[in-house]
N, C-alpha and C positions, 0 to 999 in steps of 0.2 A: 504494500500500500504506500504509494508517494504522499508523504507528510508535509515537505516539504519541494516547492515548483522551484523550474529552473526559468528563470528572465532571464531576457535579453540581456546581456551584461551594461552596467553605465558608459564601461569603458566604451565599450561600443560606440553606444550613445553621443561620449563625448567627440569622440574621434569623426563621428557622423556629423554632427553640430560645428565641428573645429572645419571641417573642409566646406560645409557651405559656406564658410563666413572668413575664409582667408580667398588671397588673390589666388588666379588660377597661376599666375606667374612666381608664386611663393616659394620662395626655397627650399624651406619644409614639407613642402606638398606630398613630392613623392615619395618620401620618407613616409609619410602618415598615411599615404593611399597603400602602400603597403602593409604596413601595420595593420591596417583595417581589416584587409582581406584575409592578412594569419588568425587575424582574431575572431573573424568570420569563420572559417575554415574550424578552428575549435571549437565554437560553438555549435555549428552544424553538427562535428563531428559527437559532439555530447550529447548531441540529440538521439544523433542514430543507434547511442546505447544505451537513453531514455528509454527507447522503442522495448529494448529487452526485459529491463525492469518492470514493461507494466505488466509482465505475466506473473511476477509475484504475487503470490498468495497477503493476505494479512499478517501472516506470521512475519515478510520482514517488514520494515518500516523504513522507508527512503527519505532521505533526504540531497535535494539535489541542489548545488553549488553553497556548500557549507561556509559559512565565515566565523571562527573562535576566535577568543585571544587567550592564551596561557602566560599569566603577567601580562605583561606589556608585551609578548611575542603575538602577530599575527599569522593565522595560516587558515591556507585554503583549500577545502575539501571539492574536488569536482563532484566525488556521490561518493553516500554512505550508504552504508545498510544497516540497518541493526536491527538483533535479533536476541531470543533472551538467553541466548548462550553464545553467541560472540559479536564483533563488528569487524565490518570489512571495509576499507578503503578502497576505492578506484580513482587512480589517476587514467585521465585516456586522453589521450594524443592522437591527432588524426593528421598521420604524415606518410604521403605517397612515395612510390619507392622500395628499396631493397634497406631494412633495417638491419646493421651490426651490433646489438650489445655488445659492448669493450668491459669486462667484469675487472680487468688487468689494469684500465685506466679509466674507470668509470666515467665512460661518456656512450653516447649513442651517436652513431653514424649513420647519415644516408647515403648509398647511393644512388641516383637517380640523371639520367642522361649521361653516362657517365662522365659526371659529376659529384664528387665527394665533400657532406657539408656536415661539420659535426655538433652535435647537440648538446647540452648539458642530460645528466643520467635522469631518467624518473624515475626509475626503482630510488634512486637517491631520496629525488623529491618524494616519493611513496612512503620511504624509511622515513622519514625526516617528519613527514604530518603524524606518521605511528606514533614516534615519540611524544609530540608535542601531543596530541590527544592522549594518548597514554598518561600523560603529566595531568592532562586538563579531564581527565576523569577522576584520577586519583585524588585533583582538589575538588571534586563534585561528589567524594565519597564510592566511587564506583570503582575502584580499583582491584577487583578481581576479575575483570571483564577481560577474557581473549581479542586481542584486535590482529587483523592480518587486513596485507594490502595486496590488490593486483595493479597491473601496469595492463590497461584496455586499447590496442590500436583500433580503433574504429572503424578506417579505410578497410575494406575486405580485399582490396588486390596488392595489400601492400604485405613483401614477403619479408617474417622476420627469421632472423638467424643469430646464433652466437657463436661462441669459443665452443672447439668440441668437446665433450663435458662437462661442459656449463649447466649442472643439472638445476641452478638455481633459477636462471632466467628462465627454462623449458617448466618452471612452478609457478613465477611470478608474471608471465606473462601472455595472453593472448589474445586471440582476436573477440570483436565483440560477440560473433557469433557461437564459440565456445565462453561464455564467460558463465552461461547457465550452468555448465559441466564443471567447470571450476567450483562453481559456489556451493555443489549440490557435493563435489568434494571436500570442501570444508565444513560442511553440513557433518557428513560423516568421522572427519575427522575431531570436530567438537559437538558431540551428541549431545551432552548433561547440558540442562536451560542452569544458568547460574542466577538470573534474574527471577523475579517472581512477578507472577505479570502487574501487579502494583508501580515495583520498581523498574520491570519497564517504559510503562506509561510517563513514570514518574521523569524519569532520564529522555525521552522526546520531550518532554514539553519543557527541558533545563536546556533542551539543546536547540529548540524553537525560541525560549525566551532571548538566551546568550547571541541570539545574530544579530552582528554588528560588522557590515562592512563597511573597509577604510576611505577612507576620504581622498580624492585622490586632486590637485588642481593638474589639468591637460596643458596648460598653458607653460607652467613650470618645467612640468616631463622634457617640450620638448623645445625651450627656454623661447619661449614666443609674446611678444609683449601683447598687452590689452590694447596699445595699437593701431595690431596687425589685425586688428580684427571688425569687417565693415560690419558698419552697426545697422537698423532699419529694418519694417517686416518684409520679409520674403514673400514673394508671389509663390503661394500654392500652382497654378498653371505654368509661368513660365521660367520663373525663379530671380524675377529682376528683382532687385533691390533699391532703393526703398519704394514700397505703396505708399501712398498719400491718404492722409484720413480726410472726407467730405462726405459731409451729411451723416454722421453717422454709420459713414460707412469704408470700407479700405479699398482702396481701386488701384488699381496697377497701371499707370503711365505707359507702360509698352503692349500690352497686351489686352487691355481694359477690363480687366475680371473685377470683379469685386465681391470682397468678402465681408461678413461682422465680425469673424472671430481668426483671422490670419493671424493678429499678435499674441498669439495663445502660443503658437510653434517657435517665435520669436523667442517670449519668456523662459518659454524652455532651454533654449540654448543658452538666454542669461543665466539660470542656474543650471547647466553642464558648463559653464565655460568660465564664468565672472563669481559669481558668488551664490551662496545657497539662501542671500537675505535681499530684498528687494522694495525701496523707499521710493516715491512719488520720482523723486526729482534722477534716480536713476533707471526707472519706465519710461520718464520723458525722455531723457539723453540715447536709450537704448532703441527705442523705439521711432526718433527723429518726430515726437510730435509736441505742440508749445504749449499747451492747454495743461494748467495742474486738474482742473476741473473735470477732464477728459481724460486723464489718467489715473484722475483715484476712483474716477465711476467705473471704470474698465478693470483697475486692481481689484476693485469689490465682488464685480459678478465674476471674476475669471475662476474657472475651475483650477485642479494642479492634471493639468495633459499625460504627464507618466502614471500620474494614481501611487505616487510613493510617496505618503506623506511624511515618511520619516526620514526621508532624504533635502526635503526643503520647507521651508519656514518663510512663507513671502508675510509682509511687513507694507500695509499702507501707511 
């Protein structure tokens, strides 16, 4: 049972909101259209092993794209399982190509065109959430909980390989369409429920309340000033910028569309891009309209467009 959904990522989000509103002649540009598209490509790829988990029963309990902190350490779970006799991690990576595990220099290699491009380890990154959840049960009282991690390629034509005898990676890792046969092997290898179904429930809803993903400014990532960034609502048809407000209403200059509610898409990307707090006199500036009277009547009725209200905090 999915307890927890997976969204779109913000990062996305930002990186999508960052390219409407920079020059197409931007330095950064192809830098970031890049990025967009690996980050695309992950997401997709988590999806396709969303698909698998929804034929769990109720017995596990998923949650998909985890956010902890243990102290002050942040870590990110792609998808858990949990179950009352262990949890399991899945890191999945969706990368096309011929995979090498390197156990000898813990990195992962592709080749692909032959072309060889190498990766940082996620067994690494898999160990490494183990831990820190490990840590972060044990401060939740849950510390006798088995945790095991798999490493999920996603892509089904992409072939992995490792060192011969590498009996760890040929454990920890597989495609997503074997990962039921994985699971169903860990099933059997931790049979005894150590939890009581009380203290399961109990442990999903510690693990629903603790989500706190980090804050991240896009602007900073990838050292881009406020600027670089043209301000004005976006034409939903043809994407000129700025519309002009008349009559109550947004109209595009190039294209003559006109909208009520265009600077909705606007605000959004002032909070993916500028700030997560939002005052009269910076609706006006962002927005290019002169009226405070017309933008605190527009701050009032405006909904929040993402529907994340714990991610922003607008402020007439």
């Amino acid at each position: 049972m999915i307890v927890k959904d997976r969204k779109v990522p913000v990062r996305i989000l930002q990186l999508e909101a960052l390219l409407r509103r920079l020059s197409v002649h931007h330095k950064k540009r192809g830098e970031i259209e890049s990025d967009l598209a690996k980050r695309w490509a992950g997401y997709r790829g988590e999806l396709s092993v969303d698909f698998h988990l929804n034929h769990l029963d109720d017995n596990y309990l998923i949650f998909l794209d985890v956010n902890l902190y243990y102290k002050n350490i942040h870590f990110q779970i792609d998808s858990l399982i949990l179950t009352e006799a262990f949890a399991l991690i899945l890191e999945i990576k969706n990368i096309a190509g011929t995979l090498f595990f390197d156990s000898s220099f813990h990195q992962l290699i592709r080749k692909i065109h032959e072309k060889e491009e190498g990766f940082s380890d996620p067994i690494l990154q898999a160990q490494r959430h183990q831990y820190l959840l490990s840590n972060w049960l044990h401060q939740n009282n849950y510390s006798n909980l088995p945790i095991r991690h798999l490493v999920v390629i996603s892509n089904p034509s992409t072939i992995i390989t490792a060192e011969k005898g590498d009996k760890h990676v040929h454990k920890v890792v597989c495609h997503a369409s074997h990962l039921m046969n994985k699971l169903q092997q860990i099933k059997i290898d931790i049979p005894t429920p150590l939890l009581s179904s009380e203290h399961f429930q109990l442990l999903s809803e510690i693990i629903l309340r603790e989500q706190k993903a980090p804050s991240t400014n896009i602007l900073d990532s990838y050292k881009i000033s406020t600027t670089d960034i043209e301000m004005g609502v976006i034409c939903p048809e043809c994407s000129m910028k700025p519309m002009k407000r008349t009559h109550g209403r947004w109209v595009c200059p190039e294209c003559n569309h006109q909208s009520k509610c265009a600077h909705e898409k606007t605000i959004e990307d002032y909070f993916l891009l500028i700030d997560n707090e939002i005052n009269n006199q910076s609706f006006r500036k962002f927005t290019k309209i002169s009226s405070r009277h017309t933008a605190s009547r527009l701050l009032k009725k405006m909904y929040n467009p993402l529907s994340r209200p714990d991610l922003f905090n607008k402020k007439t």
